[in-house]
C-alpha positions in Angstrom: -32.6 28.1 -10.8 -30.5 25.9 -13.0 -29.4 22.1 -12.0 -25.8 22.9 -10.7 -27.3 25.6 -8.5 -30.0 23.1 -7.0 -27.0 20.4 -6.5 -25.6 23.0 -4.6 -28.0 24.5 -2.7 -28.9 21.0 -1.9 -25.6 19.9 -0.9 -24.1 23.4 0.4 -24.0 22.0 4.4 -20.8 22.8 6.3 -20.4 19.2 8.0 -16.5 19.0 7.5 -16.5 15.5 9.2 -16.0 13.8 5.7 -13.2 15.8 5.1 -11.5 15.3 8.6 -11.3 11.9 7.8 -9.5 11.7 4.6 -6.0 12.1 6.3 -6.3 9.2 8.3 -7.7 7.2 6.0 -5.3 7.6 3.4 -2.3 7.4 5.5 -3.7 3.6 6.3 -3.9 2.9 2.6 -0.8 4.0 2.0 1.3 2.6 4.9 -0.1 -0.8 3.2 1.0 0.2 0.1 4.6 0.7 2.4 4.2 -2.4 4.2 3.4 -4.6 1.2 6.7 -3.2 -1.2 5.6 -4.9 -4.6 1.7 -4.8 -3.2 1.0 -7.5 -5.0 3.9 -9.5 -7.1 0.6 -11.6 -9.0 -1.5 -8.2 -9.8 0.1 -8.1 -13.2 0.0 -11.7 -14.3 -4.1 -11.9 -13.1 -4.9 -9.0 -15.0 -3.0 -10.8 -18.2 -5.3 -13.9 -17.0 -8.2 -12.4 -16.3 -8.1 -10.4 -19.8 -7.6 -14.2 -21.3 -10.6 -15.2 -19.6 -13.0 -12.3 -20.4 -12.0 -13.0 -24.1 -12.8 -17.0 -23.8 -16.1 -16.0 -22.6 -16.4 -13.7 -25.3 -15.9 -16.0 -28.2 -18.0 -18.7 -26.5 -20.8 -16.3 -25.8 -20.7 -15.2 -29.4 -20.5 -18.9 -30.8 -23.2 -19.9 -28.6 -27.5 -20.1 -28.8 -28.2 -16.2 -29.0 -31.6 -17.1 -27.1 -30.5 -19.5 -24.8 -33.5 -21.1 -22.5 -34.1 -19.4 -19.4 -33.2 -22.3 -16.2 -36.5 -24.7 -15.6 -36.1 -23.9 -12.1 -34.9 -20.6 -11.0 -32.5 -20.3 -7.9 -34.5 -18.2 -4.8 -31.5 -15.5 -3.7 -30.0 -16.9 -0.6 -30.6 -14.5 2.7 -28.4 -13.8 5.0 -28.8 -13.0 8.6 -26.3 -10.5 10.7 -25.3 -10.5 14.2 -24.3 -7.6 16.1 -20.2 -8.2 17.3 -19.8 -9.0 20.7 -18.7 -6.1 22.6 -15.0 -5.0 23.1 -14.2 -6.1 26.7 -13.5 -2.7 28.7 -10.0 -4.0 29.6 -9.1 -3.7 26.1 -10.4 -0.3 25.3 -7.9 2.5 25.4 -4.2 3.0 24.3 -1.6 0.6 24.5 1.9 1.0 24.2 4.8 -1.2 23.1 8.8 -1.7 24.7 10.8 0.2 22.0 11.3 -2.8 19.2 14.3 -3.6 17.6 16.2 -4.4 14.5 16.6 -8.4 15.9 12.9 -8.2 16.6 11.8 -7.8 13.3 14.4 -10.5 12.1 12.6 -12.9 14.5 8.8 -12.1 13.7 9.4 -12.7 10.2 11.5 -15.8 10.6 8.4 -17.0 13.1 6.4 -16.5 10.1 8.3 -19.0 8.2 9.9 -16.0 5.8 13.6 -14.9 7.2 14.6 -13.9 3.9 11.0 -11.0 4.2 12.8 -9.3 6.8 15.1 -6.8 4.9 11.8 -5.8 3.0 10.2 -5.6 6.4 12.8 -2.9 7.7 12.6 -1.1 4.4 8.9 -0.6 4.8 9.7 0.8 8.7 11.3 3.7 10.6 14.3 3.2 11.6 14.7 0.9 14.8 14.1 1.4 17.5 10.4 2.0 17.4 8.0 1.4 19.4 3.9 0.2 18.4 0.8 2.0 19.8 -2.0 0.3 19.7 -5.8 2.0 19.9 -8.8 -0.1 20.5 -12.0 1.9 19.9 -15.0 0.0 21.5 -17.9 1.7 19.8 -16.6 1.6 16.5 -15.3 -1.8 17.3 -11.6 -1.3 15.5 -8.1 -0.5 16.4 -5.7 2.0 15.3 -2.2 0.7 14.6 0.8 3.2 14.9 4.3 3.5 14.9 6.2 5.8 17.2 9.5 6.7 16.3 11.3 10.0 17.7 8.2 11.6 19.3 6.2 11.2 16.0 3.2 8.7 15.9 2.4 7.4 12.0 -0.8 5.9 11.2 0.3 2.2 9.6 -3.1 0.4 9.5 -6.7 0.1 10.7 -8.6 -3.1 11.8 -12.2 -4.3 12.7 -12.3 -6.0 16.0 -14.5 -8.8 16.7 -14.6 -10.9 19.7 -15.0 -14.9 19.5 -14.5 -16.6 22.6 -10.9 -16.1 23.9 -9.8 -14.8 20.4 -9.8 -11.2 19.2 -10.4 -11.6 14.9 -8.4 -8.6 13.4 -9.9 -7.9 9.5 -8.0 -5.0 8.3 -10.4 -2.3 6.2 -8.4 -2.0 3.0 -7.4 -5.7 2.6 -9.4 -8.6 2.3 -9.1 -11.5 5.3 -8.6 -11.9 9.1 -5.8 -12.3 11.3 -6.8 -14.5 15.0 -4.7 -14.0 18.3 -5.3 -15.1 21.5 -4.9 -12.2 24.4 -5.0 -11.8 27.9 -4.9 -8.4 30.0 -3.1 -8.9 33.7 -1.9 -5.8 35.7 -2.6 -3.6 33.1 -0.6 -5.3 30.7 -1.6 -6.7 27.0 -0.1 -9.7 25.3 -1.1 -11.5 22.6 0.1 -14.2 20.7 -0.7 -15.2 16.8 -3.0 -18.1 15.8 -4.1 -17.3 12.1 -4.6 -15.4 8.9 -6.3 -15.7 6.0 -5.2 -12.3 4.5 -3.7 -13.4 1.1 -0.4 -14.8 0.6 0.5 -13.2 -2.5 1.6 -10.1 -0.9 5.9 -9.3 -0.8 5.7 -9.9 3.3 2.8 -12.0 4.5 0.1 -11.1 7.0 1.7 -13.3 9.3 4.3 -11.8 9.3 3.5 -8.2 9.8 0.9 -9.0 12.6 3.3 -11.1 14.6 5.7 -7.7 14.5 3.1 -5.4 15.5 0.9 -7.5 17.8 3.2 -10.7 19.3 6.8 -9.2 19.8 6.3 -7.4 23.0 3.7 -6.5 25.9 1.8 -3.8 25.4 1.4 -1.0 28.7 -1.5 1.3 28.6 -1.2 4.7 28.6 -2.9 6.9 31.0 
């Protein structure tokens, strides 16, 4: 039996859960791709910079000691210790649903974020208005599923880890680097939250801020039965 026909005799399962997956997941990386416009309006100029640097490096590796002493006192690798999240509160768990948002709303979350002049690329990035946010917090997998309804169709537009600390729920989306903080509260079955922080970049055409007071702070959230 040849190599490719161990490979696949080894690998020749039927578990399709990989595959059931990919959908989802790149519908999330590319409704950031939507969400973001230009992405990144830097990406270019860092890879010009970084390019500049490797070559630096280059030249003053090649100009330097070619055996260069070894450090008289070698660092010990630092060791990390992790914690288990704290558990999403039941209240949370489930599917939430938005009032239907509007064109004003989206003017006001991105002029709360300090960037009015964001929101026309906001509303290119979106379905037409009105829409309405559904929101899917998964305790066990400790995330939430972000999507946007608009004429009976639900589209997938991010994915987030949830963690709990204290009386804020810490959003760090799965395809971007950072975290976004609100503050919530559930009363009579209803969700509202309220922005605090990000420390998603800044380099991005809309900023985190302003996207995640949108989808999170611009209405109360109902759950769905």
């Amino acid at each position: 039996m040849s190599v490719d026909d161990r490979l696949r005799a080894a690998f020749g399962e039927t578990d399709r859960s990989w595959d059931e997956q990919v959908p989802d997941t790149l519908a999330v990386v590319t409704a950031r791709r939507r969400q973001e416009s230009a992405v990144r309006r830097g990406a270019a100029a860092a890879l010009v910079a970084a390019a500049a640097v490797a070559t630096v490096a280059v030249t003053v590796s090649q100009r330097g000691d070619s055996s260069p002493t070894p450090s008289e006192n070698p660092t010990t690798p630092a060791t990390t210790s992790a914690t288990a999240p704290a558990e999403v509160p039941a209240s949370l768990v489930g599917t939430w649903l938005s009032r239907p948002i509007t064109h004003a709303d989206v003017r006001r979350a991105a002029r709360a974020a300090g960037t009015p002049d964001k929101a026309d690329l906001m509303l290119a990035g979106l379905p037409a208005t009105p829409f309405r946010v559904v929101l899917v917090f998964n305790g066990d997998r400790h995330e939430t599923l972000q999507y946007v309804r608009s004429g009976g169709d639900d589209e997938l537009f991010d994915q987030e880890n949830v963690e709990m600390r204290a009386d804020h729920l810490v959003l760090s989306p799965q395809f971007a680097e950072g975290e976004n903080v609100h503050t919530w509260v559930v009363e009579d079955g209803v969700l509202r939250m309220d922005f605090v922080s990000s420390t998603e970049p800044e380099d991005q055409a809309v900023t985190a801020e302003a996207w995640q007071r949108l989808f999170y702070d611009t209405a109360a959230f109902t759950q769905e039965r």
